[in-house]
N, C-alpha and C positions, 0 to 999 in steps of 0.2 A: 098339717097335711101337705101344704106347698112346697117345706122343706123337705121335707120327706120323697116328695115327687122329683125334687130337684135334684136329691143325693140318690136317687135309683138310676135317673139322667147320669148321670156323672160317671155310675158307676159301669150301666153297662157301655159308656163310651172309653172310658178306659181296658175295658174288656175288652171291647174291639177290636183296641191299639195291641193289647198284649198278643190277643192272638193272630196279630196281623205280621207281627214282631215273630213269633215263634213260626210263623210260616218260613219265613225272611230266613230263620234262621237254621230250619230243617234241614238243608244240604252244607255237605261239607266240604273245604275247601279243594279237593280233590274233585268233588261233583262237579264244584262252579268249573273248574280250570276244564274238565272233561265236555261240559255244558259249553263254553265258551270258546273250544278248541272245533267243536262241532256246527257252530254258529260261523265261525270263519270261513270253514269248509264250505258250508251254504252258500254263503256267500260271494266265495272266488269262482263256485261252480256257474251261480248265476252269470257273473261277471264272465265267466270264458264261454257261456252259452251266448252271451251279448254280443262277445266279441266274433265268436263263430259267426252270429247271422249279420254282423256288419263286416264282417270280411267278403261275405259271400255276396253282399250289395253295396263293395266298395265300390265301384265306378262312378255311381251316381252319387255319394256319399263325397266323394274326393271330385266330382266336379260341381257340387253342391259346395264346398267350404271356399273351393278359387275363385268363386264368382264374386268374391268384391273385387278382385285380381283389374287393375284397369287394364286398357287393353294395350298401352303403350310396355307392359310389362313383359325384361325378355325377351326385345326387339330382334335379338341378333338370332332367338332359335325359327322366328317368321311366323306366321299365323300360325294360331292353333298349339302355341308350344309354351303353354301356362308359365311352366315351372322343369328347373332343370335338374339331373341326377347325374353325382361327381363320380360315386363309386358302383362297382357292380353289383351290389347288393341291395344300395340304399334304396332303390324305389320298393324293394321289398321291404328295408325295415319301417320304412314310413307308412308305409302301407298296413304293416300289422300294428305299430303305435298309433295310427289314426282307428285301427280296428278298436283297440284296447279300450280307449278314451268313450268312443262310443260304447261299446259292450259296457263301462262304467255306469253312463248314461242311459243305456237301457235297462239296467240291473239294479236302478237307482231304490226304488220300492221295492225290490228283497231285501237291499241291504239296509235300508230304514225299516225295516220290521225283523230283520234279523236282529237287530240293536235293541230294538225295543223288546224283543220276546227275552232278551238275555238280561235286561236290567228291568224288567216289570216286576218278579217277584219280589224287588224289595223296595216296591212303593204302594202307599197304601191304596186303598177301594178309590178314596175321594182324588187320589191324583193319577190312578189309572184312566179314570175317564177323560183326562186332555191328553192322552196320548196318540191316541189317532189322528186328532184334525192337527197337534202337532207334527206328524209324519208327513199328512196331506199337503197341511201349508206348507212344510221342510220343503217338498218333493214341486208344488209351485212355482213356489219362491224360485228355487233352484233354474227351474224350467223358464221363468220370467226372465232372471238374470243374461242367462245363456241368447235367449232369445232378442234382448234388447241389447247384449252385446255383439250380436252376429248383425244388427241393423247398424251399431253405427260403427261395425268393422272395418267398412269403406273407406272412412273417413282421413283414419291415421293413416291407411293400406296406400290408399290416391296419393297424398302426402308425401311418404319418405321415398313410393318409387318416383313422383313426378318431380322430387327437389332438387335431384341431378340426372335428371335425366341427359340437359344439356351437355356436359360434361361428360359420362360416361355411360356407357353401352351396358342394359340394367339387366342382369343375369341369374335371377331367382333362384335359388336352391331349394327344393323339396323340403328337407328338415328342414332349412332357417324358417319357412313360408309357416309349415304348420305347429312349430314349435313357438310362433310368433301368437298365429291362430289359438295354440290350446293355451298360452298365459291368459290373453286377453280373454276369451272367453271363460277361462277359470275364476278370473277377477271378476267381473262382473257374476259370476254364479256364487261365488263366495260371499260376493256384499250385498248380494239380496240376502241374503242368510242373516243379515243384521237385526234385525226383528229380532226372531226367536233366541239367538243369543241372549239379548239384552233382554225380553222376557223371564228367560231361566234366571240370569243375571236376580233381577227380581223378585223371583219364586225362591232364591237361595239370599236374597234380604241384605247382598251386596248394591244396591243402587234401589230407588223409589221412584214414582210417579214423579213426583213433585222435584226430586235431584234431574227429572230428565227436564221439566221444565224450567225451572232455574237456569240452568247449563244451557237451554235452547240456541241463545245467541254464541255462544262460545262452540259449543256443537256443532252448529252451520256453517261456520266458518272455517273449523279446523277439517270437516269433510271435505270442501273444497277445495282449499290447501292441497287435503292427501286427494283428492281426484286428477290437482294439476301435477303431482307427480308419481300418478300411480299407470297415470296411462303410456304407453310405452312411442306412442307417437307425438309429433312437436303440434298437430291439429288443432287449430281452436275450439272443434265442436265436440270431440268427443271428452275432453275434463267436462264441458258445460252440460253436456246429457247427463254423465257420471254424477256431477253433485249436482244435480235436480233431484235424481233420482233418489240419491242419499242421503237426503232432505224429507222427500217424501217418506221414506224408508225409517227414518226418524220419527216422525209425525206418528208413520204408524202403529210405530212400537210403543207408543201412548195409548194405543186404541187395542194395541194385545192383553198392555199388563192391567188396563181396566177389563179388558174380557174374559180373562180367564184367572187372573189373582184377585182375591177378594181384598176391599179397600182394609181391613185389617192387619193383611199379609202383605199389601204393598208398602 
């Protein structure tokens, strides 16, 4: 009777699978591309709706990003003159690429569930359900990143305009300023994201718990490394935030792939 009980187990868990598979497989490839061309569209919509209302409250938005700006910055245009515009246009286009990048930012959770509505059909019951708090934490992560990279923006900012000052009369350009602004701050938003990589990473049975401990010490070190030259200023403080950070970040990704992969799939 136990055998018996075990092979009805079996069987309707492969029933499951099949009809989880024939779901999967319901739409045709003409659907997917039609599905998937409709998901973008959402998506840019969001993203220009973003953009729309950070255009419309750029002032505070663009004196919000120059405030690590020191104040010896730009001496020659006199108080009050952050950042300077070469061409006739450019404080327009910086102005709509500062719009964009936020609109990005504020579009962030359309476009992580527009992602996810378009590749859910073809995962199954048991791995739909980490799909959400993967979104959440994506969309944390992301927001943590940003946020601990606009703290120690200062850092490198004070740095490369105080390093000649002496010497020459320091004359900001609008693009160079925020084009500086969205690397750094994209770096750091990008390597919070390290986690959940390295979890999927896991969930697809290229790397394990135990290869991340193993690697620990090699790991830590080679973060560091890429921290002292990922940052874009000569500062000694922001690589040392950087690979704290990416250390922890590490750390953590030991406490995802026990959380949501089970110790047979890790």
């Amino acid at each position: 009777m136990a055998t018996g009980n075990i092979d009805q187990d079996q069987m309707s868990a492969q029933d499951t699978i099949l009809e989880e598979e024939e779901e999967t497989e319901g739409m045709t490839l003409v659907e997917h591309l039609e599905e998937l061309r409709w998901r973008i569209i959402k998506s840019l919509l969001a993203i220009a709706v973003g953009a729309i209302v950070a255009f419309i409250f750029r002032e505070p938005i663009m004196q919000f990003l120059q405030s690590p700006l020191p104040k010896l910055a730009n001496q020659f245009g006199g108080p009050g003159h952050g950042l300077t515009v070469t061409g006739i246009g450019e404080g327009f286009t910086v102005t709509l690429l500062v719009s964009l990048a936020a609109g990005f930012i504020i579009a962030l959770p359309v476009t992580l569930y527009q992602t996810w509505a378009f590749i859910s059909p073809g995962l199954y019951e048991r791995e739909k359900k980490h799909a959400v708090p993967f979104i959440l934490l994506g969309i944390a992560l992301f927001v943590a990143g940003i946020s601990l990279g606009f703290f120690v923006l200062r850092y490198p900012v004070e740095w490369l305009v105080s390093f000649a000052s002496s010497s020459f009369n320091e004359l900001i350009t609008a693009g160079s300023y925020f084009h500086f602004v969205a690397f750094f701050l994209l770096a750091f938003g990008v390597i919070f994201e390290l986690p959940l990589v390295l979890t999927f990473l896991a969930r697809i049975e290229l790397i394990t718990v135990d290869t991340l401990k193993k690697k620990r010490s090699v790991a830590h070190i080679g973060m560091w490394l890429a921290a002292a030259f990922i940052m874009p200023g000569a500062d000694p403080y922001s690589p040392i935030i950087l690979g704290v950070a990416m250390s922890c970040l590490y750390e953590l990704t030991i406490l995802f792939i026990k959380f949501f992969i089970k110790p047979e799939e890790a």
